[in-house]
N, C-alpha and C positions, 0 to 999 in steps of 0.2 A: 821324644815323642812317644805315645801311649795310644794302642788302639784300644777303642771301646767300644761296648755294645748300646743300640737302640732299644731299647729294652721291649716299649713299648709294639714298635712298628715291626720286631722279631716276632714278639709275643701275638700278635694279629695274624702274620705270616703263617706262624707255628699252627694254630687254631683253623685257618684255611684249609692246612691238610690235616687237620684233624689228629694233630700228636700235643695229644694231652700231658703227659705225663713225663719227668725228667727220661725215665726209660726209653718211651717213644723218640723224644727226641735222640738221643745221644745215638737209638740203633740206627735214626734217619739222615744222621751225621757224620757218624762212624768217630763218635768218642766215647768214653764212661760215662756214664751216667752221674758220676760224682764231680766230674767235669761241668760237664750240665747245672749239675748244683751249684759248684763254686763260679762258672762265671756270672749265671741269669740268678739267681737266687740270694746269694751272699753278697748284704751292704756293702759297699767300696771299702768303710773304713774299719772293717771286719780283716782279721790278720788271715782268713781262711780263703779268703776272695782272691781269685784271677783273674786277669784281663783274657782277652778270647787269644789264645796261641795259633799257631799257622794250622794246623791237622782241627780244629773249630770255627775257623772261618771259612776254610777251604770246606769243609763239609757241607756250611751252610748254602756258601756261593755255588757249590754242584746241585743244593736241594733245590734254589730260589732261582740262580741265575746268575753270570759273573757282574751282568748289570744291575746290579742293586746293590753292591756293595754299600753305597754310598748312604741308602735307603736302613742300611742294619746296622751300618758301623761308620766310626766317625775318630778323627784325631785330633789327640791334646797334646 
């Protein structure tokens, strides 16, 4: 099994509170910014691409809420 990102319903989230920019994100998250990149940014079938690690989902779920997990991320 493989978690992955909502892409879109993150990307709305993200826009709500007004964190534009990979930087914004990652300081609102508490990852790099390059992390940022490679999960939301970088095609799947791109060898540079990550799926979202525990230290970026846990960031999100303390920014959003642990109840929306479901809303951001999803299993394959």
């Amino acid at each position: 099994m493989a978690i992955k990102v909502n892409q879109s319903e993150l990307d709305k989230a993200f826009m709500k509170k007004r964190l534009i920019t990979d930087l914004e994100i990652a300081d609102a998250i508490g990852v790099s910014s390059t992390q940022v990149w490679r999960v939301l940014r970088v095609p799947e079938n791109d060898k540079r691409h990550n799926d979202p690690g525990v230290t970026f989902i846990d960031g999100v779920l303390r920014l959003f809420g642990i109840k929306r997990f479901h809303e951001f991320f999803y299993l394959i």
